[in-house]
N, C-alpha and C positions, 0 to 999 in steps of 0.2 A: 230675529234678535232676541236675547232673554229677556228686555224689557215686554216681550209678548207674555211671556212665562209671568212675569210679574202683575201683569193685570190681569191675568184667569187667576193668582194667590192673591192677588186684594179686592177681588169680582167673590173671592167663596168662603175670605175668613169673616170672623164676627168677633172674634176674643178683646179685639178692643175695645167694646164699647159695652164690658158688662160689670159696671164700675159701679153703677146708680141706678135709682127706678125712673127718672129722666132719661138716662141713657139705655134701658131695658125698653123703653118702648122705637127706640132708635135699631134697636137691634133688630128688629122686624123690617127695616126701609133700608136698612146700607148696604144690602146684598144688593138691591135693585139699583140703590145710586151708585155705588161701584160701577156696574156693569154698565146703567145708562152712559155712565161719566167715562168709562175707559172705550165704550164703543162709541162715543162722540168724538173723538181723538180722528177716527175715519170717516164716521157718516155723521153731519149735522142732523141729521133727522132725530137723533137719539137727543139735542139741546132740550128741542120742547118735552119730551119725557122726563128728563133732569128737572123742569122746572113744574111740570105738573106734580111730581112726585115729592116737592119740598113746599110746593105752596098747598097741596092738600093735606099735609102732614103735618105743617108747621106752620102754617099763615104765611103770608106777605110781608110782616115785618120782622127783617134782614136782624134788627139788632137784638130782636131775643131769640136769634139761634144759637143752639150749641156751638162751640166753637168749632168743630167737627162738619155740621150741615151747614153751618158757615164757609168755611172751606168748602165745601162743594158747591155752594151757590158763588164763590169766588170761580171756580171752577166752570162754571154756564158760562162766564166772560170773558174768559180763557179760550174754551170752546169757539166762542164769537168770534174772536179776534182772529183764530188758525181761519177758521174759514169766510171773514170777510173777503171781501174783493178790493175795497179801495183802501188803502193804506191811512188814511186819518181814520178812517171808520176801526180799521185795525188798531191802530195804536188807542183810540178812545174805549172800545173794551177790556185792549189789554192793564189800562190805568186805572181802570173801574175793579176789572178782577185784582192787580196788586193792592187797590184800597181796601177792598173785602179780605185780602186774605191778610193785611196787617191787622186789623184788627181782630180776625181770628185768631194770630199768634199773639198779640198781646194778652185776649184772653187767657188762652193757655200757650207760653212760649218754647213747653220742652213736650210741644206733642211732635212726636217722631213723623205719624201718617200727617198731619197739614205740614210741616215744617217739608219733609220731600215731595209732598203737593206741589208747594210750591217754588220750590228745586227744579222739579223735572220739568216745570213750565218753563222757568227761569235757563235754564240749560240751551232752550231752545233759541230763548231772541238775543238777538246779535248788541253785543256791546255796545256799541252805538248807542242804544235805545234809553242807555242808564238802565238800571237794577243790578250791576255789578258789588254793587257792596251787599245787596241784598242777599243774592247770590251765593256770595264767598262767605257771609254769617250763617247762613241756611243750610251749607258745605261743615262749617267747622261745627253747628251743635249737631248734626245729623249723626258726623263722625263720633262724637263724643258721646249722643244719646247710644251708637248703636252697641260702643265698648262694654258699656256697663251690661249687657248681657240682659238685661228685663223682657221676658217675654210678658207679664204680666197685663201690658197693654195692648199689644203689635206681635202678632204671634210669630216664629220662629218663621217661618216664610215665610209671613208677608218681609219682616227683615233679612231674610236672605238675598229675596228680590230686590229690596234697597241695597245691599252690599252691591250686587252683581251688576247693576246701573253705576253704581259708583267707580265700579273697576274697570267697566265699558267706556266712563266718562275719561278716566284718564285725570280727572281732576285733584289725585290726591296724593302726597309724595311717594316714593318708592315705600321709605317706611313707614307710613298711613296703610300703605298696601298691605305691607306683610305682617302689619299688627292684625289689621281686619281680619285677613284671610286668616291666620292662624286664630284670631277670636273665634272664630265662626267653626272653625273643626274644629276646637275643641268644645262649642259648643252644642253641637254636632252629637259628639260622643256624649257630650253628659246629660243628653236628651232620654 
């Protein structure tokens, strides 16, 4: 599936996060949380690496992380949740990762990489569960962030990887479709 393709382009870009000297020191750990965070997707074993690598890096307390290594520590509970076994224990992580990861978007609410963070997570649990509103707002700024064409934060491919999730998802009208697609080649060429 290209969502494979998407996690080797957000496991090896950095251009996001070279905004600030707070964020310059961040550039040095997101290559490895990427990669911990997208091979935990399959193997729990990578959870404890996600965590060793944002509590040696950034302490223990959750509330002064970037909103960024926030979202990935949103993301460890995420993790949990796909691979618990007993279904309250599931839903108790996946409540705990949606609480971290609101409050990383209120911090910053038009960041593209948390906002399809927690999209692709969202994608996955059954409506049932509630997060559908979350979901469909997480759908409409993703779309909106991805028109305006800024690679300034989210480089060109890690956003094209979000297009191609999105087109896979099926979640966006015919003409959400063909606006994308055509955003995208012609951003393409003017690259």
């Amino acid at each position: 599936m290209k969502f494979v393709l998407l996690l080797f382009v957000l496991s090896t870009s950095f251009s996001a996060l070279n905004k600030s000297n707070h964020y310059s020191d961040e550039v040095k750990l997101i290559d490895d949380l990427r990669l911990s965070y997208y091979a935990g997707v399959d193997n729990e074993e990578y959870i404890d690496t996600l965590k060793k690598i944002i509590i040696s890096n950034f302490g223990e307390e959750a509330e002064s992380y970037s909103p960024l290594i926030l979202a990935y520590n949103a993301g460890i509970y995420a993790l949990q949740s796909k691979h618990a076994f007993w279904p309250f224990t599931k839903m108790s992580y996946l409540n705990d990762s949606m609480e971290l990861f609101e409050k990383a978007i209120n911090k910053e609410p038009d960041n593209l990489e948390i906002r399809f963070m927690r999209f692709s997570i969202l994608y996955y649990v059954p409506g049932i569960l509630g997060y559908a509103k979350e979901k469909k707002n997480d759908l409409e700024i993703i779309y909106n962030l991805l028109l305006q064409n800024d690679f300034s934060n989210v480089s060109y491919e890690i956003q094209q990887g979000i297009v191609e999730f999105l087109l896979e998802s099926e979640m966006l009208s015919s003409d959400e479709t063909k606006i994308l697609k055509n955003r995208f080649i012609l951003a393409k060429l003017n690259e």
